[in-house]
C-alpha angles and dihedrals in degrees: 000000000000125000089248091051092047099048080050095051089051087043096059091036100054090043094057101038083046091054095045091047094057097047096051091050100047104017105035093149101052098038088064096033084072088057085043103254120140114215105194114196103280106143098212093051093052092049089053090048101048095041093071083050092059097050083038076060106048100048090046094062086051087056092045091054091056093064088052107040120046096210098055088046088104093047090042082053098049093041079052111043087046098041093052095028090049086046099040094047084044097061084043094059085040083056094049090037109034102017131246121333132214124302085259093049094058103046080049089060086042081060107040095047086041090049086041097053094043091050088051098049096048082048097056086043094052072058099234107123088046097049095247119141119214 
C-alpha cells in the first residue's frame, strides 16, 4: 500500500473510530438507540458502556496522527489494525455465542474486520511486523 493510500486509510480509520468514540462517551443513548438498544439509566451499565468510547478515542487520535505525521504511521497502523480487527472478531464470537444482531450491527462488524485487514496489511507492507526496515 502507498504512503497516500495509507495515510488515507489512517485517516478514515481515526475519524471513525474518533467519531464513534465520542458518541459512545458522551451520547451513549442515542449512539445505541440507532441499533435499537435501549440504555436505561443504570449507572453501572453506562459506565461500562463509556468507558470502551474513551479507549475507542484514544486510540483513535493515535491512528489519526499517523496520517498526519510520518513517524507515528507505524503506530497509527498498529492502533488501527488492533482496535477494528479486536471489535470485528468480537462481534464474530457474539454471532456464534449470542446469535445474530441487528442489521447495523452487522454491517458494524463488515467494516471493523474490513478496516482492520486493511490496517494489517498496509502495516506488514511498511515492513514492521516482519522486521523489515523501509
Amino acid at each position: 500500500m502507498t504512503q497516500p493510500l495509507t495515510r488515507i486509510l489512517l485517516a478514515v480509520s481515526g475519524t471513525t473510530g474518533l467519531t464513534i468514540g465520542l458518541a459512545i462517551l458522551f451520547r451513549p443513548h442515542a449512539f445505541l438507540a440507532s441499533s435499537g438498544i435501549s440504555l436505561g439509566s443504570d449507572a453501572s451499565l453506562l459506565s461500562e458502556i463509556r468507558a470502551p468510547g474513551g479507549l475507542l478515542l484514544l486510540g483513535s487520535l493515535v491512528t489519526l496522527s499517523g496520517a498526519i505525521r510520518h513517524n507515528l504511521m507505524q503506530a497509527g497502523l498498529v492502533f488501527s489494525a488492533l482496535i477494528y480487527s479486536t471489535y470485528g472478531l468480537s462481534r464474530l464470537v457474539s454471532i456464534v455465542l449470542d446469535g445474530i444482531p441487528s442489521p447495523s450491527l452487522q454491517l458494524a462488524a463488515l467494516i471493523e474486520l474490513v478496516i482492520g485487514a486493511l490496517s494489517l496489511f498496509a502495516l506488514l507492507q511498511h515492513g514492521k511486523i516482519s522486521g523489515e526496515e523501509k
